[in-house]
VMD Tcl script that builds the backbone (N, CA, C; Angstrom):
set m [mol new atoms 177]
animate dup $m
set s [atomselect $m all]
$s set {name element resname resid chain x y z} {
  {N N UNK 1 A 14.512 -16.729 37.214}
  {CA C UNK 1 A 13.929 -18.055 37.275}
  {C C UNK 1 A 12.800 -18.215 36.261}
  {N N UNK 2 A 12.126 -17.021 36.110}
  {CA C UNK 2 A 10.768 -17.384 35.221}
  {C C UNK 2 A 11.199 -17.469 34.021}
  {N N UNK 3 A 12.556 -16.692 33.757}
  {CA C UNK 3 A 13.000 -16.981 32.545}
  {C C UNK 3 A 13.758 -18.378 31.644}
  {N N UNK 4 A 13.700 -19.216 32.718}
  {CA C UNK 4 A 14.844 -20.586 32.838}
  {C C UNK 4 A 13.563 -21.673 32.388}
  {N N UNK 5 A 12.329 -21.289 32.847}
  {CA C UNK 5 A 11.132 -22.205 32.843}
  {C C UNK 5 A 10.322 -22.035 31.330}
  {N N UNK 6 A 10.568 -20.661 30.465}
  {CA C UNK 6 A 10.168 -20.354 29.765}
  {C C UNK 6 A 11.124 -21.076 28.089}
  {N N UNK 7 A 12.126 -20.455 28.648}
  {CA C UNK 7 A 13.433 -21.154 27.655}
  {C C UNK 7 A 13.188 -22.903 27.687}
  {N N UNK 8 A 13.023 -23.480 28.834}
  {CA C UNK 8 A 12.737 -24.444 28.587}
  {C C UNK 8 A 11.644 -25.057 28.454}
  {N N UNK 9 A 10.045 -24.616 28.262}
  {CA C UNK 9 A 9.434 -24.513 27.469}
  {C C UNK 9 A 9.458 -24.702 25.913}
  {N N UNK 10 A 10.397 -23.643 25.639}
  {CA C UNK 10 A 10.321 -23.111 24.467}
  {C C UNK 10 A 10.861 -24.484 23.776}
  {N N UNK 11 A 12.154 -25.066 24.689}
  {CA C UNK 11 A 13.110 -26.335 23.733}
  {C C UNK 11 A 12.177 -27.620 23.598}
  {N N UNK 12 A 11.390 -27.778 24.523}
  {CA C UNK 12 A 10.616 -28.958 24.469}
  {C C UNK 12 A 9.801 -28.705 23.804}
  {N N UNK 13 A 9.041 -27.546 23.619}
  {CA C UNK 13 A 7.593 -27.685 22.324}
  {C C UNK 13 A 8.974 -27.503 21.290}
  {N N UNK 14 A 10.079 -27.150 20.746}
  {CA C UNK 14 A 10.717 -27.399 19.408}
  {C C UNK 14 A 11.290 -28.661 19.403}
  {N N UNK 15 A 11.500 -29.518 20.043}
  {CA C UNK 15 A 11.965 -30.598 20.400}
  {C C UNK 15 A 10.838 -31.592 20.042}
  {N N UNK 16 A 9.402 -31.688 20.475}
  {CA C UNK 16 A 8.296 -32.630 20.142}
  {C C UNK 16 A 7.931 -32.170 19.067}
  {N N UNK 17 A 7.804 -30.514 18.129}
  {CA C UNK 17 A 7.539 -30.514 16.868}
  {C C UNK 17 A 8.802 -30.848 15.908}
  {N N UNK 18 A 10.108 -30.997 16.221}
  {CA C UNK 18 A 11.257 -32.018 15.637}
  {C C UNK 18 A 10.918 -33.481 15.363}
  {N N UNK 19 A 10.385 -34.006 16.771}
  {CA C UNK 19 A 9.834 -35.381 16.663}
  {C C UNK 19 A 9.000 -35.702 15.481}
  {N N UNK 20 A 7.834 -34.804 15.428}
  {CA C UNK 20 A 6.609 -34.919 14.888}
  {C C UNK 20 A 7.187 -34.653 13.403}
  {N N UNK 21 A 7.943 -33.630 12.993}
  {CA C UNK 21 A 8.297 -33.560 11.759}
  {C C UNK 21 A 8.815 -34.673 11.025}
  {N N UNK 22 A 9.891 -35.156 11.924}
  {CA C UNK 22 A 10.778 -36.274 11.981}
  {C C UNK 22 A 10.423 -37.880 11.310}
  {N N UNK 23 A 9.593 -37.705 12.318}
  {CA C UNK 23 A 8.300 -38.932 12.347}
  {C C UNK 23 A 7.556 -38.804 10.919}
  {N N UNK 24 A 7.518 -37.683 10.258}
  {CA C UNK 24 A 6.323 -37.824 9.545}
  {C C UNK 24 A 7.063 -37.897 8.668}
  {N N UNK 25 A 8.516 -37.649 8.211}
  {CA C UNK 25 A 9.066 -37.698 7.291}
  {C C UNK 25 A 10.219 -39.166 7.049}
  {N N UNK 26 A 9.864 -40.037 7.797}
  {CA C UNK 26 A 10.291 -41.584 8.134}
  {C C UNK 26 A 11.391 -41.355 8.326}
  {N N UNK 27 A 12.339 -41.221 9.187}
  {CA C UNK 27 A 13.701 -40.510 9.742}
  {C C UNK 27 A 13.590 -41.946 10.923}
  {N N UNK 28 A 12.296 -42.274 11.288}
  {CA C UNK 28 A 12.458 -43.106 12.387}
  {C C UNK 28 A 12.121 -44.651 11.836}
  {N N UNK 29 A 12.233 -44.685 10.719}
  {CA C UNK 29 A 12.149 -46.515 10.124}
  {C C UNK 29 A 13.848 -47.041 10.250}
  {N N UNK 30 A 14.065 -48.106 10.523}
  {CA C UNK 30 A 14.976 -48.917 10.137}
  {C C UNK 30 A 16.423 -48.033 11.107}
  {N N UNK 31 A 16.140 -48.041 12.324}
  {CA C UNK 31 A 17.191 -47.457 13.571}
  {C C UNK 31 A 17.724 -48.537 13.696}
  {N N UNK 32 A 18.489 -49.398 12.406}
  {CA C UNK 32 A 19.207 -50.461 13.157}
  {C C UNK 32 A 21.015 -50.338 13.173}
  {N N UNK 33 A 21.385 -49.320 12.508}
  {CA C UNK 33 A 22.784 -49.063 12.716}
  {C C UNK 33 A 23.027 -47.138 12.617}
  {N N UNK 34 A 24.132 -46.880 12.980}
  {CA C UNK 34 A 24.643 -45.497 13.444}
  {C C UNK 34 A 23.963 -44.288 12.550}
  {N N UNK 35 A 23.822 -45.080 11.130}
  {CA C UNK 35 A 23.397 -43.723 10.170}
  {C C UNK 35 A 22.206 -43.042 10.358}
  {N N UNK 36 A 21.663 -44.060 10.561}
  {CA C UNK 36 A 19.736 -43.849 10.114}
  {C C UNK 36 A 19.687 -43.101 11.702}
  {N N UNK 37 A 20.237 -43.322 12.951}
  {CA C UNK 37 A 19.987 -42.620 14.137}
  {C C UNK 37 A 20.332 -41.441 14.016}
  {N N UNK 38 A 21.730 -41.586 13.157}
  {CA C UNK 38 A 22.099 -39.941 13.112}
  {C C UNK 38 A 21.324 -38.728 12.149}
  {N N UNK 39 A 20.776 -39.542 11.725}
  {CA C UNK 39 A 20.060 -38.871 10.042}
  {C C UNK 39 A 19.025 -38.077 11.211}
  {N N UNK 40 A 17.934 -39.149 12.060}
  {CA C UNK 40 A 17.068 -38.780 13.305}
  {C C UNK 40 A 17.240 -38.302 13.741}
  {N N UNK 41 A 18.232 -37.757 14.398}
  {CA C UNK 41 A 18.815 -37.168 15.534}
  {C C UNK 41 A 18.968 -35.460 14.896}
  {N N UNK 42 A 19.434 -35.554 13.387}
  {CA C UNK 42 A 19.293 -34.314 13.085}
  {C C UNK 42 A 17.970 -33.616 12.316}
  {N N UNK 43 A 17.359 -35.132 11.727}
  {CA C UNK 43 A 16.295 -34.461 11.984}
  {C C UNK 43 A 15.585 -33.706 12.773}
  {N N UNK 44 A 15.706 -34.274 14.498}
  {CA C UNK 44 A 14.473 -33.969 14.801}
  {C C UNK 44 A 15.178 -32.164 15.494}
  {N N UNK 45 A 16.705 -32.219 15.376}
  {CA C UNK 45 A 17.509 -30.968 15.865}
  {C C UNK 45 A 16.938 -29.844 14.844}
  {N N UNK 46 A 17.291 -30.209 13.544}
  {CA C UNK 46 A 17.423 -28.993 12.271}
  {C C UNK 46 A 15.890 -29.495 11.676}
  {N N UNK 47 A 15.014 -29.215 12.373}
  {CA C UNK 47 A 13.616 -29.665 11.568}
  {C C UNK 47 A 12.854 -28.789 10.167}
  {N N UNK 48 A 13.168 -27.551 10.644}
  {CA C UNK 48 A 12.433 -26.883 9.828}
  {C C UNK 48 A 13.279 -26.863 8.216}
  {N N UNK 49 A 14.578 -27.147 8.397}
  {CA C UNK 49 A 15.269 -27.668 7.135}
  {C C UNK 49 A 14.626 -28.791 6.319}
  {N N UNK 50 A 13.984 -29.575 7.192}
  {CA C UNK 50 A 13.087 -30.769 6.613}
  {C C UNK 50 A 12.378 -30.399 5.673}
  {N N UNK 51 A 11.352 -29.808 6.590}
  {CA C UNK 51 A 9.797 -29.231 6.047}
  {C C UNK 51 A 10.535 -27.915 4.671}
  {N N UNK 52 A 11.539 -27.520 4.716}
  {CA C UNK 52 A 12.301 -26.648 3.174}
  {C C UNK 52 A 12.675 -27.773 2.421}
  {N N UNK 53 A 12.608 -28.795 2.644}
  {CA C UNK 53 A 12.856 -29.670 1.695}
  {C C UNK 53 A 14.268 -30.477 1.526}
  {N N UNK 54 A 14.851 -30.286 2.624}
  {CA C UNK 54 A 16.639 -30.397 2.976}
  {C C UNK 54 A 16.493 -32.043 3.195}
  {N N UNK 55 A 17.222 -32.920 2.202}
  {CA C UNK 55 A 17.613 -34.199 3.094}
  {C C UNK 55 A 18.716 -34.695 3.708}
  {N N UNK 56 A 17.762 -34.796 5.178}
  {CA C UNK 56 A 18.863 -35.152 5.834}
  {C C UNK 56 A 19.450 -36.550 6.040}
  {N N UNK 57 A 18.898 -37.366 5.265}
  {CA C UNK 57 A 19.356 -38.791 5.321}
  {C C UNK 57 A 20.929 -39.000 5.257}
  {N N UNK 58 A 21.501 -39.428 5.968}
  {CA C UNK 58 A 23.066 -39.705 5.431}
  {C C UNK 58 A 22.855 -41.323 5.091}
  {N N UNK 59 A 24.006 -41.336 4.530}
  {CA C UNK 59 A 24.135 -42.916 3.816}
  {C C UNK 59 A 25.380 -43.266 4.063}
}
mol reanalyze $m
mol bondsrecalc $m
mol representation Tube
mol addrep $m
């Protein structure tokens, strides 16, 4: 059990520093059709690809 609380720990602080990366790298402007959510969505999954310089924008 202590281990179930820890793991999930672990996904939510990588999950809000996804956000935060995400966010800072405008992934979250202009959510008005499928791309730009999905571009977000992997941002905020594959973050540290961001911050290496990876774009994830699809078009």
């Amino acid at each position: 059990m202590r281990s179930d609380a820890f793991s999930s720990l672990v996904t939510i602080i990588y999950l809000l520093i996804g956000l935060v990366v995400a966010s800072s790298h405008a992934f979250f402007t202009h959510l008005n059709t499928v791309m730009p959510v999905l571009s977000a969505v992997l941002a905020v999954l594959l973050w540290p690809l961001v911050l290496l310089g990876v774009d994830l924008h699809l078009k």
